[in-house]
C-alpha positions as CSV (number, residue, x, y, z in Angstrom):
1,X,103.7,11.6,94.6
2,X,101.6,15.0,95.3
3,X,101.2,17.7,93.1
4,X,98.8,20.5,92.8
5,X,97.9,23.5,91.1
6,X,96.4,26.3,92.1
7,X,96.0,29.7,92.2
8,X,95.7,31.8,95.8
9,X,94.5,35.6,96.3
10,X,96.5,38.6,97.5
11,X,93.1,40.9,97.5
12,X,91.9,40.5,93.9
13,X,95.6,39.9,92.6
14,X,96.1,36.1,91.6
15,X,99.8,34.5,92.0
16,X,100.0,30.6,91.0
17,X,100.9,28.4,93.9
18,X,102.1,24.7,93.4
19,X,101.5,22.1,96.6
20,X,104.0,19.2,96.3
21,X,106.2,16.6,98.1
22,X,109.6,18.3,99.3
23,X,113.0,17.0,98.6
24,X,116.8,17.3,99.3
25,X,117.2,20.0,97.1
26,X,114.7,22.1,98.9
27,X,116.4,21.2,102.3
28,X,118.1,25.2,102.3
29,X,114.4,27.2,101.7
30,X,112.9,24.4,104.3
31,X,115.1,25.3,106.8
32,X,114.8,29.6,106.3
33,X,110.6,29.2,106.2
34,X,111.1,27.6,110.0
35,X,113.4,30.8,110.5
36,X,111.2,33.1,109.3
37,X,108.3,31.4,110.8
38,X,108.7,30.7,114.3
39,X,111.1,33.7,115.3
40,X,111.8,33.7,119.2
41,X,110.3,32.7,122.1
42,X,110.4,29.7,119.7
43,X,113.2,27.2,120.7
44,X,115.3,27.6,117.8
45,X,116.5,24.2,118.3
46,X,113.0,23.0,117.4
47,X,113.7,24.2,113.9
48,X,114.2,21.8,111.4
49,X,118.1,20.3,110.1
50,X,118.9,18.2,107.5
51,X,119.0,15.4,109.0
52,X,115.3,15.6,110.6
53,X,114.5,16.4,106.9
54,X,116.5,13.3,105.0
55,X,114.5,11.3,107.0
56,X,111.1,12.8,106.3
57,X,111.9,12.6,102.4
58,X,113.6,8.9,103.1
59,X,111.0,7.2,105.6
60,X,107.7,8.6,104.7
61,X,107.6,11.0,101.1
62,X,104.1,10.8,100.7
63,X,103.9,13.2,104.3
64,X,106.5,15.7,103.0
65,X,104.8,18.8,101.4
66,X,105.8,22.4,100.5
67,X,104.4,25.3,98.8
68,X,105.3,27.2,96.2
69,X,104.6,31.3,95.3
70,X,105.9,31.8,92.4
71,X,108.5,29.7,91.9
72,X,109.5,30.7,95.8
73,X,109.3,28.0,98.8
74,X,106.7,29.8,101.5
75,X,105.4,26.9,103.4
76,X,105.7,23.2,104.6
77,X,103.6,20.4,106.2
78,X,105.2,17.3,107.5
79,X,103.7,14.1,108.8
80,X,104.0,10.4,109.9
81,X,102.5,7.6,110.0
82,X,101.3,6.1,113.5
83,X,98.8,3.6,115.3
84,X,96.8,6.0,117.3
85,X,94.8,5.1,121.0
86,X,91.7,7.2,121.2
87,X,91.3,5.7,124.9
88,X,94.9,6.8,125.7
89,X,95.4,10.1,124.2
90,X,98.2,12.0,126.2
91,X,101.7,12.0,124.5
92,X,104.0,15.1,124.0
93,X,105.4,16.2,120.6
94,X,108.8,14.9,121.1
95,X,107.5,11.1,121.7
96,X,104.8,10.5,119.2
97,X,107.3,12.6,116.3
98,X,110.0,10.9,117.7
99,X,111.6,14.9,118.0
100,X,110.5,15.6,114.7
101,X,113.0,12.4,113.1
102,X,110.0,10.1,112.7
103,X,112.1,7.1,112.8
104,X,109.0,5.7,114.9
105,X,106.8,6.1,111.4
106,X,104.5,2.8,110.7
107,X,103.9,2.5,107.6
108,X,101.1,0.4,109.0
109,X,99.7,2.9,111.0
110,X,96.1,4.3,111.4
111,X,96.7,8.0,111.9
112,X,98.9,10.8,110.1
113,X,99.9,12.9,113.1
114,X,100.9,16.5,112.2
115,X,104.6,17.1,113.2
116,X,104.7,20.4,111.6
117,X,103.4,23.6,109.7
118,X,104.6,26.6,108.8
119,X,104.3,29.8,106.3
120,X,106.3,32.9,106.1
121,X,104.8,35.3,107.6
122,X,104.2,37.3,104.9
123,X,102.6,34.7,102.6
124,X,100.4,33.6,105.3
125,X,97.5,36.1,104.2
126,X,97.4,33.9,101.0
127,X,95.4,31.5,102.6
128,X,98.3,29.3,102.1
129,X,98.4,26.8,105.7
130,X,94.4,25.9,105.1
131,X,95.6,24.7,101.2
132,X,98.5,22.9,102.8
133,X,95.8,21.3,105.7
134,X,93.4,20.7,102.8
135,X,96.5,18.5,100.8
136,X,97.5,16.7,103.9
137,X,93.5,15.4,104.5
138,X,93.9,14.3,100.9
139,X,97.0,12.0,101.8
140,X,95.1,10.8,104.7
141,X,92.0,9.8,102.3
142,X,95.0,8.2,99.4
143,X,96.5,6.6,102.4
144,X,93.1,5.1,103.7
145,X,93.8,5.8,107.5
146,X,91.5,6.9,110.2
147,X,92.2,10.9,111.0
148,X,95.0,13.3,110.9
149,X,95.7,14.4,114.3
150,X,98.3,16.9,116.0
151,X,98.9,18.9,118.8
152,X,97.6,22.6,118.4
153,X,99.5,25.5,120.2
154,X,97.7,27.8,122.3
155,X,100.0,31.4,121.6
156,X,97.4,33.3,123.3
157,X,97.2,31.6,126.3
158,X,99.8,32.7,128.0
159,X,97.9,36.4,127.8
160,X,95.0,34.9,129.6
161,X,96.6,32.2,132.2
162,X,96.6,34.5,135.1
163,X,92.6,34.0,135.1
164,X,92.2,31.0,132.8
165,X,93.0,27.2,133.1
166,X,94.3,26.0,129.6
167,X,90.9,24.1,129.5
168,X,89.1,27.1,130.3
169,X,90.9,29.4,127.9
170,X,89.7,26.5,124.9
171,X,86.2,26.8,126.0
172,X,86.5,30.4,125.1
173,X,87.8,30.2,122.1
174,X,85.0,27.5,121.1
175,X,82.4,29.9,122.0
176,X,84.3,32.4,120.3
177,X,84.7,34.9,123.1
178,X,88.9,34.4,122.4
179,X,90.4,34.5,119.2
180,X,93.7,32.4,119.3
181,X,96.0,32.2,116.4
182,X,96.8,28.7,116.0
183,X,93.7,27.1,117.3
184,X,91.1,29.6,115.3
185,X,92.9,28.7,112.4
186,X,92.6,24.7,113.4
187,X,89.2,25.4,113.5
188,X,88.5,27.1,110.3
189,X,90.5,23.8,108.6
190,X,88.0,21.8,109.6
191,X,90.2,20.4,113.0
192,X,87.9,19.5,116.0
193,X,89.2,19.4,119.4
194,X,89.9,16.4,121.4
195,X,91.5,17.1,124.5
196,X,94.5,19.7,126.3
197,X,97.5,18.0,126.8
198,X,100.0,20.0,129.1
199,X,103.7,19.7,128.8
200,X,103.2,19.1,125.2
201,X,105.8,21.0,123.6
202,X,108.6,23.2,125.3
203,X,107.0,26.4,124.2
204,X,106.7,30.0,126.5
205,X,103.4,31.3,124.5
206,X,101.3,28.2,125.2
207,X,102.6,27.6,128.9
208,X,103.8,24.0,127.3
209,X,100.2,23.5,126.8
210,X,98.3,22.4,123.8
211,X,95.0,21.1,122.1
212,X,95.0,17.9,120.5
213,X,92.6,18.4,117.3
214,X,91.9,15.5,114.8
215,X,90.1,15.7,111.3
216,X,88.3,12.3,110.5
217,X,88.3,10.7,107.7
218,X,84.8,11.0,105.8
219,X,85.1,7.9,103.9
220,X,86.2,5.8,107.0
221,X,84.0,4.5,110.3
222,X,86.0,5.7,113.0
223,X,85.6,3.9,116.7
């Protein structure tokens, strides 16, 4: 199972942070860091209940993380397991997380797919969702599989649609001419964009749009 150590930066003031896997008993702090996290527009039926969570503890552990400030449960990243299609990319959240259950996770697949992350907000200038992103590409180098992949909201976008297609608003953002505050942050993890999928995720920022972003694994030869 995961565990890490660490140590994260509020200016110069230190405060220890642990990274591990999530279970049962955390199920109540879980549930408030989605709260706190994505307040509305977000769907609050989109946050997680204990029953999504049983079965990301149950079916795949090893994909279950949360982090710790001291002693306090800021931040989670969840995966699954499943066989990615690079020549048939387009899916939509609710399909390939099976609606954030994962009872679709193969334990035999080739790609961790992202189903979720999340900080509080004000934990997040800890640097806190790049140490979660940087434990997850760990798993996926323990694990031996090809990438870890997920759908990227596009919050911004909806600021800019009036003049912008969703592809054109990404372009910008690549060339850094935009700033947006899911996919920067995607990019400063080491994410790399594959394509925009539209009707992604029911979600009024994005205009149900997203980027698809994958990180490959180093050690493997991807096709």
């Amino acid at each position: 199972m995961y565990w890490k150590e660490l140590y994260v930066f509020d200016g110069d003031v230190p405060h220890k942070a642990i990274i591990r896997n999530y279970t049962e008993k955390d199920f109540p702090q879980l549930i408030r860091v989605q709260q706190e996290s994505f307040p509305p527009p977000f769907p609050s039926e989109l946050w997680w209940n204990e029953e999504q969570l049983t079965n990301h503890v149950s079916l795949f552990p090893e994909g279950a993380l949360c982090v710790e400030v001291d002693g306090r449960i800021v931040g989670s990243m969840t995966g699954l397991l499943v066989d990615f299609d690079p020549s048939h990319p387009t899916h939509t959240w609710k399909e390939i997380t099976d609606g954030g259950y994962i009872r679709n996770h193969r334990p035999d697949g080739n790609t961790l797919y992202v189903v979720d992350i999340c900080v509080s907000p004000p934990y997040r200038k800890l640097g806190l969702g790049k140490w979660l992103m940087q434990s997850m590409y760990e798993v996926v180098i323990r694990l031996n599989v090809d990438r870890l992949l997920g759908g990227g909201r596009m919050p911004g976008y909806h600021r800019h649609a009036e003049r912008l297609s969703a592809a054109q608003y990404l372009e910008k953002v690549l060339k850094g001419e935009l700033k947006d505050p899911v996919i920067t942050f995607l990019l400063r993890c080491g994410r790399t964009p594959i394509q925009v999928i539209e009707n992604y995720l029911e979600d009024e920022e994005s205009l149900n749009y997203a980027v698809l972003m994958e990180w490959r694994n180093p050690f493997k030869r991807c096709v």
